[in-house]
C-alpha angles and dihedrals in degrees: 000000000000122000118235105244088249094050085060095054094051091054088046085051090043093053094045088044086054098040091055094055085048088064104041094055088051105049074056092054096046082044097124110232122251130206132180106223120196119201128196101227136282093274098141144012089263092050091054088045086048087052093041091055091045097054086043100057092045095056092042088047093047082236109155089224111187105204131203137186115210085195082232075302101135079193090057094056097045088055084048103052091038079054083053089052090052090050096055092232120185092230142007126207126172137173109223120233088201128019090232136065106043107101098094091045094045088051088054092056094040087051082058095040102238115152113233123211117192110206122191100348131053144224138243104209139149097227111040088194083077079078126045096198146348118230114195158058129322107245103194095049085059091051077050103050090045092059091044088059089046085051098055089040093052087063103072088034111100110264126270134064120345105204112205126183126195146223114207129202127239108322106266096359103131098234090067091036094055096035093050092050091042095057087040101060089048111039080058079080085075117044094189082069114102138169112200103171122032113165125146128262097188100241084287134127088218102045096043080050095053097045086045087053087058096039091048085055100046093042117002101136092050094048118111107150137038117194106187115183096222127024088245098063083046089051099056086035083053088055094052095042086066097037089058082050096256125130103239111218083028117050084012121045117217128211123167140162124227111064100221123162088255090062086050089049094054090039085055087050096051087243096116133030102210153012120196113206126250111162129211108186079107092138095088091051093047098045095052088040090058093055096053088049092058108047088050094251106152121252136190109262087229127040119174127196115239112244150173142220116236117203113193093251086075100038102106095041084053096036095079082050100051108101087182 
């Protein structure tokens, strides 16, 4: 059967026609992702090794990631991911400096239909569809894990009170609040337990250096434990525990949460008892999650990251392992 000549030009239309789309679709397809990350600050070594894992699995995943440091300002993330809206990123994922505060901004990215992805830190809203997922720790399993190491230390320590004072991260930020409520419910199983100072030093050495200083000089002589809610905070408390003439990890016990290469350093060095694990190589995890998100593949609304507990006894076994 022969084809009319114009017959054969409408095919030849038809295939270009077809060919072009193909293309189209896939330039779209080989369009790299982009997502908008919010991070709280640099406030401590686990927060530099979170960024760092972050910027690396974007660049492995050929993600376009737009960073931004809020600096522990929650105003400074919310200009941020409204700057994200106005970018038209694919996906936004933030990690809050406090639990409160995010509704308004959250409706603003779901009116625009921009997925949000909360990593290491969560959110107190009234609508959980304004997240798709939570990457991270659990925070009060860590507060946990931390008083279940102080019971069974309690009982080789002579009888009577065990004072404890704490070092609390940054105020409503839901790493302090967790980590606060889960010792607490333990540390009950023992009412010889008690904690007789608790302020904030802010997740940072200088700070956790400065609040140990005051509690060393109202109570020093009654002080037996510190429970400091990041390794930071322990490190500058460690450093405060020598200057007023004590042995930390000895006249003063030290229990902290991160497990950064600095907590392993002081364990080694009999300065502090115990790190709990809380891991920050959280970038991997992001970067494959996003995907998902956006190609409207569905994702558990909670993922947390698996995680041990270090007493010192094992620090230097663990130190040549610790990427963070």
């Amino acid at each position: 059967m022969k084809m009319t000549r114009r017959a054969l030009l409408g095919a030849a239309i038809t295939i270009g026609f077809a060919a072009a789309a193909g293309h189209t679709s896939l330039a779209l397809a080989d369009k790299p992702l982009t997502i908008g990350f919010s991070q709280v600050g640099a406030e401590s070594e686990w927060r530099t090794a979170n960024t760092v894992s972050i910027k690396d699995a974007a660049k492995q995943a050929g993600v376009n990631l737009k960073f931004a440091d809020a600096q522990q300002k929650q105003e400074n993330q919310v200009k941020a991911i409204r700057s994200f809206i106005a970018q038209k990123v694919d996906v936004i994922a933030f990690s809050p400096v406090v639990e409160s505060g995010w509704d308004t901004v959250l409706r603003e990215a779901k009116a625009a239909k921009i997925p949000v992805i909360l990593t290491d830190r969560a959110v107190n809203v009234s609508d959980k569809s304004l997240y798709v997922t939570f990457i991270g720790s659990d925070f009060v399993e860590e507060g946990r894990r931390a008083a279940r190491w102080l019971l069974e230390r309690a009982k080789t320590l002579p009888a009577g009170d065990i004072n404890i004072v704490e070092l609390q991260g940054t105020v409503g930020s839901a790493p302090a609040i967790d980590r606060k409520s889960g010792f607490e419910q333990e540390i009950k199983a023992n009412p010889n337990l008690k904690i007789i100072r608790s302020q904030t030093g802010d997740f940072t050495r200088a700070k956790g250096k400065e609040v140990m200083e005051a509690f060393l000089k109202a109570d020093g002589k009654k002080i037996n434990v510190l429970y400091a809610h990041n390794d930071d905070m322990a490190i500058g408390a460690i450093q405060a525990i020598e200057e007023a003439g004590l042995k930390p990890g000895k006249d003063i016990l030290v229990i902290s949460i991160d497990g950064v290469k600095g907590a392993f350093e002081a364990m080694m060095a009999g300065k502090l008892n115990v790190t709990v694990e809380c891991s920050p190589l959280l970038g991997p995890q992001l970067m494959s999650i996003a995907r998902d998100v956006k190609a409207g593949k569905p994702v558990p609304k909670r993922i947390t990251t698996e995680e041990g507990v270090f007493p010192a006894e094992v620090a230097a076994k663990e130190f040549p392992n610790r990427k963070y």
